[in-house]
C-alpha positions as CSV (number, residue, x, y, z in Angstrom):
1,X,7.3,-19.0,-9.4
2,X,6.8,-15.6,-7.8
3,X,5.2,-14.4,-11.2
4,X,2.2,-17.3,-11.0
5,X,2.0,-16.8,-7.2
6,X,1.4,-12.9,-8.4
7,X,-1.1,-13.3,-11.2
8,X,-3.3,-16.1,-9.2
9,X,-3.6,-13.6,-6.7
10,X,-4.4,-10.6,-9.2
11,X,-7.2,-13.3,-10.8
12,X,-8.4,-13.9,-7.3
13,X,-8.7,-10.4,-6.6
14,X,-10.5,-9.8,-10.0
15,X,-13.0,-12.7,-10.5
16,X,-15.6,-11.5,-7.7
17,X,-15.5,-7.8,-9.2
18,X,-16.1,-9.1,-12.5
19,X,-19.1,-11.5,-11.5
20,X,-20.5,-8.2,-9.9
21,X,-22.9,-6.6,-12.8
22,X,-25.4,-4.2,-11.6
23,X,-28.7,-4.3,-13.7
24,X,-29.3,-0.6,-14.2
25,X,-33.4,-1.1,-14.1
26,X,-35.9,-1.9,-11.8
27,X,-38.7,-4.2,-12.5
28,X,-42.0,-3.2,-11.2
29,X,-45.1,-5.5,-11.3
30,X,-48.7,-4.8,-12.5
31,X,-51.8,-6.9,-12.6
32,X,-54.5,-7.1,-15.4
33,X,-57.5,-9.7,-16.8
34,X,-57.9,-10.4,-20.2
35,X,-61.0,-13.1,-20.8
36,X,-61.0,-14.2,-16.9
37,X,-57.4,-14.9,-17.2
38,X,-55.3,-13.3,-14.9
39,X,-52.1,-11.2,-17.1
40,X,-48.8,-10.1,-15.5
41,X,-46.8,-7.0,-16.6
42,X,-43.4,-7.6,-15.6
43,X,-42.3,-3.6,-16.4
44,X,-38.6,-3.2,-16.4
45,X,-38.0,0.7,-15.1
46,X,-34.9,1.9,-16.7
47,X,-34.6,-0.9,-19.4
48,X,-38.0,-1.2,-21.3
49,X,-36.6,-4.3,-23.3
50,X,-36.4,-6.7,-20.6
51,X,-40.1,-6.0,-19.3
52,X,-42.1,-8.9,-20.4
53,X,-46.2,-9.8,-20.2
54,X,-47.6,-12.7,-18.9
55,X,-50.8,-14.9,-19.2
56,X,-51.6,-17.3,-16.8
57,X,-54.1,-19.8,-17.1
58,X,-54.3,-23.7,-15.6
59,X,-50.8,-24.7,-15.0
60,X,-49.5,-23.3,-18.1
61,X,-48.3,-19.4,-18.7
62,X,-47.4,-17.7,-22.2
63,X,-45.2,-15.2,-22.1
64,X,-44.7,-11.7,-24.7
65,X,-41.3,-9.6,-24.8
66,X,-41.1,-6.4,-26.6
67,X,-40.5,-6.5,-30.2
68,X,-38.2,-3.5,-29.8
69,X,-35.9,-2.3,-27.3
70,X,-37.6,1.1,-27.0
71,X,-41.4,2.3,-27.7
72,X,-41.8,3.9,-31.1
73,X,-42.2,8.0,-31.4
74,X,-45.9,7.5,-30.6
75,X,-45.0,6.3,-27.1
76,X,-46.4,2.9,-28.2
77,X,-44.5,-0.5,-27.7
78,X,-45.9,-3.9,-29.0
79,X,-45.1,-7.2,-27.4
80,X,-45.2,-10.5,-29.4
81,X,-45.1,-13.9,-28.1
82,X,-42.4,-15.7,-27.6
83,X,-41.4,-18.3,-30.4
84,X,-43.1,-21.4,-29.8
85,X,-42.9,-24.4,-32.9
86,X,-45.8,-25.7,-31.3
87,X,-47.9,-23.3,-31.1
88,X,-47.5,-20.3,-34.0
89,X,-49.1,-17.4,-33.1
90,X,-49.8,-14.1,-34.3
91,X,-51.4,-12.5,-30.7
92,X,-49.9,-9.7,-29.7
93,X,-50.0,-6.6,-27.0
94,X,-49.5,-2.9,-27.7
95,X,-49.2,-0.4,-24.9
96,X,-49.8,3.1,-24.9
97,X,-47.4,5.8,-23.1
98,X,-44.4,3.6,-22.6
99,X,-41.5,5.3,-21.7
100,X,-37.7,3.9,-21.5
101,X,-37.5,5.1,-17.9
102,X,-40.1,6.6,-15.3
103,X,-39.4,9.0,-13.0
104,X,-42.7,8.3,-11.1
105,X,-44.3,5.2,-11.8
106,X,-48.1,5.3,-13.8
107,X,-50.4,3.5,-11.3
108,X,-52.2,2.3,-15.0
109,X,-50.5,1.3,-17.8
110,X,-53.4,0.6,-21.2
111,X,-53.2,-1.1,-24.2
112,X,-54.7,-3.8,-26.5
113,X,-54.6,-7.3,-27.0
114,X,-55.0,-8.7,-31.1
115,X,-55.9,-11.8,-31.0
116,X,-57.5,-13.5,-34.2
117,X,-57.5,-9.8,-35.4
118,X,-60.1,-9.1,-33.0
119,X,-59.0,-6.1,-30.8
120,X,-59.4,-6.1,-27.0
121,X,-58.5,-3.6,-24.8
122,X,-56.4,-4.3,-21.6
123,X,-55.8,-2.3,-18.1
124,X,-53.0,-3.0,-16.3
125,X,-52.8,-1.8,-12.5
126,X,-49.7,-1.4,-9.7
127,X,-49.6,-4.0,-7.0
């Protein structure tokens, strides 16, 4: 009896530290316009994999996520849409001077947006 007394109180003790991750990134948001629609760059600081782009428009929002978890040697990271059966697409983001982890923050982040193979290129801006 004493034994199950002992190891509900060791789980007890246990459960809360283990429910107590830290994510080790911060996310910082930028603002940008691509064809009068308003984007979102969700930039994850620390952790370039979870940052994630945004397009807005009506009541409806498509979202990109990196393609890799780190930008290639170029400093470049490209973005792809996520998987919709509905609506296959081949659009895509690439942004220049992306780095894993920032020690100070760029107040403009650039890139370009393929869409139909056309090329358009984006500026995204701090908050």
């Amino acid at each position: 009896m004493k034994t199950k007394v002992l190891k509900l109180l060791i789980l007890m003790v246990m459960l809360p530290l283990l429910s107590m991750a830290q994510k080790a990134y911060e996310t910082v948001s930028y603002k940008g316009e691509l064809n009068r629609q308003k984007i979102r760059l969700n930039l994850a600081n620390g952790y370039i994999g979870a940052s994630a782009i945004i397009i807005r428009f009506n009541s409806k929002s498509i979202q990109f996520t990196p393609e890799m978890g780190s930008a290639n040697a170029d400093g470049r990271l490209r973005f792809n849409r996520l998987k919709n059966s509905d609506h296959p697409s081949t659009d895509y983001f690439i942004l220049d001077n992306m780095a894993d982890a920032y020690e100070t923050l760029p107040l403009v982040i650039k890139g370009q947006y393929y869409h139909n193979g056309k090329k358009i290129n984006i500026k995204f801006r701090t908050l």
